[in-house]
N, C-alpha and C positions, 0 to 999 in steps of 0.2 A: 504494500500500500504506500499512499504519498507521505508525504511529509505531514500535510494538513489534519491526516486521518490520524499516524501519530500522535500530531500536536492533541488534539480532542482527545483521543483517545484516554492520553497521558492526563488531562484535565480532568475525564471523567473519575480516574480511579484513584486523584487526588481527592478529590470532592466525597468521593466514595468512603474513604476511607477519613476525612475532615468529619464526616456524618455518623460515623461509628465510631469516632474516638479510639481508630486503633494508632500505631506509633506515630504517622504524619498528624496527627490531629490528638495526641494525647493529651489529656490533660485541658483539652478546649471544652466549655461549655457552650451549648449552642442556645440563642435566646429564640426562642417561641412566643411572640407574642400572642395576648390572648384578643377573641372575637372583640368588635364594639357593637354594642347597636348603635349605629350614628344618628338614625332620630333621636334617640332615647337622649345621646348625647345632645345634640343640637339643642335640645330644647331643655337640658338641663339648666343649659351653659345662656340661656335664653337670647336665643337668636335666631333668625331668619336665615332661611336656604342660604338668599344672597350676601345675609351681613357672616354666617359662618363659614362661606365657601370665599367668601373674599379676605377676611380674616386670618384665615388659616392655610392660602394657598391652593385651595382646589377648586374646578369648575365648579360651576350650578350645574351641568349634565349631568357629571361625575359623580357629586353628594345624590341627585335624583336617582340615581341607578345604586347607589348605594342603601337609599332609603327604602326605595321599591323593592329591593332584594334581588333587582334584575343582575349586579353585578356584589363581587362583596370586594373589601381593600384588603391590600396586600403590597408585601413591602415594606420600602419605606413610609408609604401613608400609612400603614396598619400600625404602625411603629406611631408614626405621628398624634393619630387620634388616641391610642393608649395614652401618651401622655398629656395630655388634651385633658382626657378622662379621671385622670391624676390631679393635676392640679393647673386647669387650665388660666389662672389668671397669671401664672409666671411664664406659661406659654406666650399669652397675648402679650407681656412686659418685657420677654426676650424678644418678640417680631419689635416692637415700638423702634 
């Protein structure tokens, strides 16, 4: 095989092994963020689609598809709205 296949390859079974903590990833803990309900949020945090998707960086489609359940976050937004869900007026104090 090529080079490229290789390359991937070799990524994959870094990764692989990153994910079970065996010798390349010893010792790593891996964070799992947990679910949000982002309505639930949004409205804790008492805000409007457009004042929390502008607030916090994300569309108004994106929060809609999140709220509908037509889509769920992931990533770094999922990482985002946990701490949002923490303690979000030092969130809003760090954007300022």
């Amino acid at each position: 095989m090529g080079k490229t296949f290789e390359s991937i390859k070799a990524g994959l079974v870094e990764a692989i092994a990153h994910a079970k903590s065996d010798k390349a990833g010893a010792g790593v803990r891996i964070y799992r963020p947990n679910t949000v309900n982002v309505r639930e949020l949004r409205q804790r945090v008492g805000m409007t689609q457009e004042q929390f998707a502008a607030r916090f960086g994300f569309s108004v489609a994106t929060l809609r598809h999140w709220e509908r359940g037509d889509r769920a976050p992931a990533g770094p937004a999922l990482v985002l709205l946990n701490v949002i869900a923490k303690d979000h007026k030092a969130v809003m104090k760090a954007l300022q």
